[in-house]
N, C-alpha and C positions, 0 to 999 in steps of 0.2 A: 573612511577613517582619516585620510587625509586631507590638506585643504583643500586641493584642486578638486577631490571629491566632493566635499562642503558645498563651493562653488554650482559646480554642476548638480546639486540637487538644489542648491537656493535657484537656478537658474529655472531648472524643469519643473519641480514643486513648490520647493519651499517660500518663493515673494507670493503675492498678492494677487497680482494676474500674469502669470507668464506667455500667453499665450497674448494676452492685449499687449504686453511689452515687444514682442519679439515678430507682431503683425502677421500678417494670412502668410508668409514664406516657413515659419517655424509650422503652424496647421498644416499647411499643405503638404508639407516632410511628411508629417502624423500620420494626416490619412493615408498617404501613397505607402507607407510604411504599413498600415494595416490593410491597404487594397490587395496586398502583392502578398500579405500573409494570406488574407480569406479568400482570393483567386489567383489560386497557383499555377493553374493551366490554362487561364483568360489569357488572349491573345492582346485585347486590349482594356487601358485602365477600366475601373470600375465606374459607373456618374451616380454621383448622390446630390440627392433632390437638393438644390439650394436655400430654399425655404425652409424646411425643419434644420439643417446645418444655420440658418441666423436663428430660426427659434432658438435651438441648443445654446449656441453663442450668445443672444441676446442675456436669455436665463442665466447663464452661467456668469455676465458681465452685472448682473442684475446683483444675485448671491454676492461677489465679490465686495461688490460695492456695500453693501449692508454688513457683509461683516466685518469692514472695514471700520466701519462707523461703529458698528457694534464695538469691537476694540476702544476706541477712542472716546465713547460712551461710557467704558469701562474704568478707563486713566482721569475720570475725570468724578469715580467712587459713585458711580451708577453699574446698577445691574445690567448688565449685555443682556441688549433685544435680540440678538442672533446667532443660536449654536449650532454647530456642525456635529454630529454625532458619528462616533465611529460603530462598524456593523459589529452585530452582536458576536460574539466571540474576540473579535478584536482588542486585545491587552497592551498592544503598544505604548496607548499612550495615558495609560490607568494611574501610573506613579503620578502624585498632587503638584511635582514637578514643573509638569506640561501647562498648570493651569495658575502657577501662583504668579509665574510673568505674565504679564500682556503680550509681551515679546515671543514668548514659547507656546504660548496660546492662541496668540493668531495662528504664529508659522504652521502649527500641527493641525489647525480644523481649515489653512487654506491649503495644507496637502491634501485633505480627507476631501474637501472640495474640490481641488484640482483632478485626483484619483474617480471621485464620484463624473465627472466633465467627460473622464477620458472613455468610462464603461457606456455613459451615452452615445458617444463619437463612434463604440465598436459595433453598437447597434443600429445605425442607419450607414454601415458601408455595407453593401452591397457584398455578398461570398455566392460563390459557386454552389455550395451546398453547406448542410448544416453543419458540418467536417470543420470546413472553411470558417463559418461564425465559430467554433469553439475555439480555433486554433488563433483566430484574432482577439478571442477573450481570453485566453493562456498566456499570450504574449503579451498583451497591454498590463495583466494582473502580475507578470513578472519584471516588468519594466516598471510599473507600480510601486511595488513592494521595493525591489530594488535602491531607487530612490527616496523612502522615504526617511524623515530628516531622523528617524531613530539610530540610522546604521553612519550616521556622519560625526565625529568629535564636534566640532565647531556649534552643530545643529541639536545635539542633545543634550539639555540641559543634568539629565542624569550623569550624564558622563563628568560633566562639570564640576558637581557636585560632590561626588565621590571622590574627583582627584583633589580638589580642596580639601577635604575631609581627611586624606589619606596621604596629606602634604606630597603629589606626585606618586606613590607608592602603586598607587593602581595602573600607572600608565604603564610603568615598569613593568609590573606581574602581568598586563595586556599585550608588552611586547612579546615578553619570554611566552605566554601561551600561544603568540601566533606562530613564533619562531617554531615552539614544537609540534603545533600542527603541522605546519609547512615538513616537517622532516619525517610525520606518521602521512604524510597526500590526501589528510581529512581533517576534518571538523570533530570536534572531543565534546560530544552530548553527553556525556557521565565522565564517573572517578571509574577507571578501568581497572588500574588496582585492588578494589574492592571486591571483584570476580573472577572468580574461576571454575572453568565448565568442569563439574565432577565433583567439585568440594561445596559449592554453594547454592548450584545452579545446576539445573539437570544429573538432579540425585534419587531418584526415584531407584529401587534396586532392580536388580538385571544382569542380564550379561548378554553379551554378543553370541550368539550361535550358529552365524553362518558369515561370509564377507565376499565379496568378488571385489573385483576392479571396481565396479561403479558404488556398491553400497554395504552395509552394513547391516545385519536382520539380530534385531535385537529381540528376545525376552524376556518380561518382565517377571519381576517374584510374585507373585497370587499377594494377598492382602486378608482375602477373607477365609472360612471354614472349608466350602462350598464354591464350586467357581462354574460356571454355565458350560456345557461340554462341546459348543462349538465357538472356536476362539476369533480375535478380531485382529484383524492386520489395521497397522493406521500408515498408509500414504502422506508424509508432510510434501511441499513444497522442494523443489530442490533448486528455487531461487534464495531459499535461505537458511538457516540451520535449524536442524528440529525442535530445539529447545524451549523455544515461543510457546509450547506445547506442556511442558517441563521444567516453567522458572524454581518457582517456590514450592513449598508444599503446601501453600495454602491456594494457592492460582495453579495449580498444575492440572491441565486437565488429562495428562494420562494417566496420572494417579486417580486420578476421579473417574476413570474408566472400570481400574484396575478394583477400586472401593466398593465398585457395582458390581462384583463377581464375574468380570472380566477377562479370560484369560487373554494380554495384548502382547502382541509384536508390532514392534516397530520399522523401517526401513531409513537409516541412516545415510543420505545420503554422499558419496564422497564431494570434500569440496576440489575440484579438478583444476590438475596444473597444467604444465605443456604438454608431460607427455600423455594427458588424455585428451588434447585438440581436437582428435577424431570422433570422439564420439558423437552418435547421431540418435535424432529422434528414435528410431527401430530399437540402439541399442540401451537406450533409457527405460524402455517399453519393455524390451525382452531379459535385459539382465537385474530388470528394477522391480515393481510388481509383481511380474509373471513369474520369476525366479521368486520373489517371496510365496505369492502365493501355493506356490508346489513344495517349497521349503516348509510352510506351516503346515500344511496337509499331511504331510511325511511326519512329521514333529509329532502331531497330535492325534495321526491318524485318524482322520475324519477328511470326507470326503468333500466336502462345505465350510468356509467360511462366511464371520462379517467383517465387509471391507468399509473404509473411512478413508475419503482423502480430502487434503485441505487445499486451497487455490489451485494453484496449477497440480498440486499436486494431485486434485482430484480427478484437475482434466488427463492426466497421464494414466489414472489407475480407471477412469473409465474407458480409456483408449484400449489401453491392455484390456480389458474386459471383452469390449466389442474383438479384440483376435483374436481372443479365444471363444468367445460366443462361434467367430470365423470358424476355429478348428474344429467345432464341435464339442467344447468344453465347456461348463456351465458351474464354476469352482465357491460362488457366493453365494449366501439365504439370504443377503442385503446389500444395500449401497446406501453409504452414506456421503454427503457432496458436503460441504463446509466453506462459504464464499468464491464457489467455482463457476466458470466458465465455459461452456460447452459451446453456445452460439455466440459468438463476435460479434454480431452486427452492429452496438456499440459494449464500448469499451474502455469511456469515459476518457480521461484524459490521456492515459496511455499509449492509445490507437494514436493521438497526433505525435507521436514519435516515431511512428512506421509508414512512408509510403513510399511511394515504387522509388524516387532518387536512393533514399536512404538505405531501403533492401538491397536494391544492385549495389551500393558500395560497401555494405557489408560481406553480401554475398562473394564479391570479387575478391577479401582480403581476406577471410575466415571461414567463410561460405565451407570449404574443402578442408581446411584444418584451421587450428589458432583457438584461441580464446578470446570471448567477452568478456574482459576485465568487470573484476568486480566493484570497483570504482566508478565504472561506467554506471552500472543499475544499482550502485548507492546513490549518486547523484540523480540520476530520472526519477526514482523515489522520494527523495529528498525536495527536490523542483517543484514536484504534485502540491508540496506543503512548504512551501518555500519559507512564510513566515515564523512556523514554526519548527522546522527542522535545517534553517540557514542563517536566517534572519535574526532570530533570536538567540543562537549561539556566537554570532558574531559582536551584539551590543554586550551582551553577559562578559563572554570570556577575551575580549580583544579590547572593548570600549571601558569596560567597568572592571575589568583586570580580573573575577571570579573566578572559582577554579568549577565546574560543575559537579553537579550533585553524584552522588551514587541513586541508581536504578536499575532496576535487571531489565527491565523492555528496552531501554536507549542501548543496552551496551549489547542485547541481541540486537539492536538496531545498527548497530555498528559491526558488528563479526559479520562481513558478507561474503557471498558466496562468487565465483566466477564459473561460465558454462562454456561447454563449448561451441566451436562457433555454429559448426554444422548440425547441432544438437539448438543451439539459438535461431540460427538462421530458418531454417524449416518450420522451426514452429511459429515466427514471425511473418514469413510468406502464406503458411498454407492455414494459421488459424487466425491472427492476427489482422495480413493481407485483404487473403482467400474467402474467410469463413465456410470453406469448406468440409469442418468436418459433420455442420448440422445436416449434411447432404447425403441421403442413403447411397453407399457404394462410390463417392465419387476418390477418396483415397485411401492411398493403398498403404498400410503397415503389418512390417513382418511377413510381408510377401499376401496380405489380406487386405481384401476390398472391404473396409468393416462400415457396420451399418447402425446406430446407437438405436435405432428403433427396435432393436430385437433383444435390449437388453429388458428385460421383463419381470424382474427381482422386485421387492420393494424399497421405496427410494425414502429418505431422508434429508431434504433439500434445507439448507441452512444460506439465508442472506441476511446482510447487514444493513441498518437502511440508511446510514450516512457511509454506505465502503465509498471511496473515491478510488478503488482499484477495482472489484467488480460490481458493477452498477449491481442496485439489488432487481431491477426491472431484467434486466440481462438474465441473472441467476433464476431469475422466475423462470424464463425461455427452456429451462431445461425442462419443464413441465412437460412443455411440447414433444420433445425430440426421447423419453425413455419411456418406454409402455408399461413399467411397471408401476403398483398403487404410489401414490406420491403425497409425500406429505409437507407442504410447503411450511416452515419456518421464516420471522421476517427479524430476526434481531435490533435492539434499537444498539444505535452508537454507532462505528467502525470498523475498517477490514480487522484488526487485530482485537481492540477493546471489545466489539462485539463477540469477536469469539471465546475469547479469554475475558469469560466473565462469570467467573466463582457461584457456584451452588451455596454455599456456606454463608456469602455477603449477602445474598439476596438481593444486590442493585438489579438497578436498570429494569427492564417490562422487552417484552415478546409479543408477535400480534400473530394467532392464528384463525384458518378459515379452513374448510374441509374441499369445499369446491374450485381448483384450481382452471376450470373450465374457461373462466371469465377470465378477460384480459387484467393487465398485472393493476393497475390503477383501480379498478372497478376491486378486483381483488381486497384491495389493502381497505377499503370504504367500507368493504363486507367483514373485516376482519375484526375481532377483537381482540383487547389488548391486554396481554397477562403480566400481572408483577412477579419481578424476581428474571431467575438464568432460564435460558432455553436447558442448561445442562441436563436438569430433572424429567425436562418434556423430552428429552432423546432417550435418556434413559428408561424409562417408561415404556416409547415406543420400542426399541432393541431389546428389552428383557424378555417377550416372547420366542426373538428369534433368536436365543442364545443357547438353545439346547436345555436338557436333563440336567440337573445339578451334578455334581460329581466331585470327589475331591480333587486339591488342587496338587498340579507336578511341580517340581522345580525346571528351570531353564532348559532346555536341549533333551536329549536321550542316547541312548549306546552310539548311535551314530551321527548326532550331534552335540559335538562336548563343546561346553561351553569354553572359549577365544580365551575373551577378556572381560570382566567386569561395564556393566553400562555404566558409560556411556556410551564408551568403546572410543578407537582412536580417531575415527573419520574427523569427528563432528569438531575435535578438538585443532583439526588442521584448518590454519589461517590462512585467508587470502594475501597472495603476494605483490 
């Protein structure tokens, strides 16, 4: 936003050739910069073949020069022989702004050039393993993005535009939005105003029926005549607030549970301050599912439930399961997984945020008590998508003065949650690390050596096939590791879009296959591709194991009286 900013991207991006301007000393930075990202524990630098390094260079000096001339061809009321196109999804530079100068129109397709230079250079350094190649295409693609001439005053012409337009006005309304960023410690992706969890947003009716320290067990009002007489517990995540679950009532899918004669309980999780820095994996395990699930039993007395968990939340509520499988306890007639992760061995971008430096310095500060700031895993989230959850709020509401929109998904995108450390830490070592929990008996929770291969129920597998938080090949892996019938789901879209995708719209398509035998690739080639929500296709499957029709209860019973109305109060407590 500033000039010396300006500067420094005309310098890296935005001329012509910077890499010809600034000779093999600016290269040489480059790749040693990306050597020492993709081989972190090489003793010594990396050598890349000289020869494809002049190819690259020669091409790339090649390109330059053509669309330089292209330009120039251009100023001269001829049609440009040479365009750069930005990758499909790319909106940066879509405003007719970019293309009505020559000026703004080279600078932007010799970034896209430039940008395009830099993802070839990642791919002949040399990495230690394929860890290494991702972690050097993460950093070049945020270094990238970073830079480019969208997020600079001087370099966008939108920006330009607008404060003409708005005689200065917008610069003004750019200052004061960043001033009050700077005083909330984030970025403002919606009108926050517009929302309030209870009144607009996570109104589905209910009430709380049980609470501990760590969570919150909510149930819902019945909806229909009839409601299936064995109930469903839903496991959400407890990196974020349940509500994602819960927007509207038109996208809410526990309403959409509750619609299909559903009797649900939910599990709210608390969002933790200091003084619950101690909590630990065990007691997320023991006072969070387990406790639900014996609370719902009691409730409805019935000896079986069906269980639903979402990302991590499902890897915690399959956790709890296997220690109780441990105890001898067997409390579910299903499992349902919903973009979870069971086997780590990738884990797409998120894994380059965990290795052994960064575990021991967490470990050492938090590891034993403290918290991981919630700020902390707003930003690593955020990073994942840099251009569209950093990038794009910086030219909107700092450059173009904008106030943002109201949305119920940004502004759950914004309520986040913080954990604690020893509750962070463990699960980052030993699943993240480790990947040991796809290991029969290898650790130990709640005092059990658990072993997911003995959970034997029927499974309900849900992945997304553009998640960039759990690979969908990943989530396939659970096939392997639970012995009960499996019925793989492949969502199209996203970690959230895909799940939170309306029965009633009918968007989007689903690809299913029966034989999960076959590796996940051969899988998806076998699969066919259904239009509409996966919602109907779960439902479907779940209504056998729902039990006898039976009328429906209200909330709680003699010795469950209903707290306080859902949402209840957890969900409603802010990260500080």
């Amino acid at each position: 936003m500033t000039q010396q900013g300006s500067n420094n991207s005309d310098a890296f991006f935005g001329s012509g050739a910077p890499f010809m301007q600034s000779g093999q000393n600016m290269l040489q930075q480059w790749m040693d910069f990306l050597g020492k990202a993709g081989n972190a524990h090489a003793k010594t630098p990396p050598t890349i073949d000289p020869q494809v390094l002049s190819k690259i260079q020669q091409d790339f000096t090649d390109q330059q020069m053509r669309l330089w001339q292209s330009v120039l061809t251009r100023q001269q009321g001829q049609e440009a022989s040479f365009k750069i196109a930005p990758e499909p999804g790319d909106r940066r530079f879509s405003a007719p702004e970019w293309r009505e100068s020559p000026v703004y129109d080279y600078m932007h397709q010799a970034y896209l050039l430039n940008t395009r230079f830099i993802k070839q250079l990642v791919e002949i350094v040399p990495a230690e393993d394929e860890k290494g190649r991702n972690r050097m295409r993460f950093l070049a693609r945020q270094v990238s993005d970073a830079m480019a001439p969208t997020n600079f005053a001087a370099t966008n012409p939108e920006f330009i535009k607008r404060a003409l337009e708005t005689e200065g006005q917008s610069i003004t309304d750019g200052l004061n939005n960043l001033i009050q960023d700077f005083e909330k410690g984030r970025i403002s992706m919606t009108d926050e105003s517009v929302f309030e969890v209870g009144q607009n947003i996570a109104t589905t009716e209910g009430a709380v029926v049980f609470e501990n320290e760590m969570m919150q067990l909510i149930q819902y009002q019945p909806l229909t005549p009839k409601v299936g007489s064995v109930p469903l517990l839903v496991v959400p995540p407890c990196i974020n607030k349940f509500y994602i679950m819960d927007l509207q009532p038109d996208n809410s899918l526990i309403r959409f549970m509750i619609e299909q004669g559903n009797t649900v309980f939910l599990v709210s999780w608390r969002n933790p301050k200091e003084e619950h820095g101690h909590l630990t994996w065990n007691d997320y395990l023991e006072d969070g599912p387990i406790t639900a699930l014996h609370k719902v039993q009691e409730i409805c007395k019935v000896k079986k439930v069906n269980a639903l968990g979402f990302c991590v939340g499902g890897t915690v509520l399959t956790s709890a399961l296997a220690v109780l499988k441990a105890r001898g306890e067997d409390p579910v007639v299903s499992l349902t997984l919903l973009t979870t992760l069971l086997d780590f061995e990738d884990t797409g971008e998120i894994g380059l945020f965990i290795d052994e430096n960064g575990l021991m310095a967490r470990e050492s500060t938090i590891g034993k008590g403290g918290l991981l700031p919630a700020r902390d895993l707003s930003s690593t989230f955020s990073m994942l998508r840099a251009n569209d959850l950093v990038w794009n709020y910086v030219t909107n509401n700092y450059l173009k003065g904008e106030k943002p929109k109201a949305f119920d998904l940004l502004y759950w995108n914004s309520d986040s949650t913080s954990l604690p450390g020893p509750f962070a830490c463990w699960y980052m070592r030993n699943l993240y690390h480790d990947n040991s929990l796809r290991i029969p008996g290898k650790l130990e929770m709640c005092g059990q050596h658990v072993d997911l291969g003995r959970l034997d129920m029927p499974v309900y597998l849900l992945a997304t096939r553009e998640d960039h938080i759990v690979p969908w090949q990943s989530a396939y892996q659970s096939t392997r590791l639970l012995s009960g019938d499996v019925r793989f789901v492949l969502g199209a879209s996203g970690h959230i879009a895909g799940v939170i995708n309306p029965a009633s719209k009918n968007k989007r398509s689903f690809w299913l296959h029966d034989d999960v035998k076959m590796d996940a690739e051969s899988w998806l080639t076998a699969a066919e591709e259904q239009k509409g929500s996966w919602w109907n296709d779960w439902s479907a499957w779940i209504k056998p194991l729902a039990g006898a029709l039976r009328a429906p209860r209200k909330p709680g019973n003699s010795q469950y009286q209903p707290i306080e109305p859902a949402p209840g109060r957890y969900v409603k407590e802010r990260a500080v």
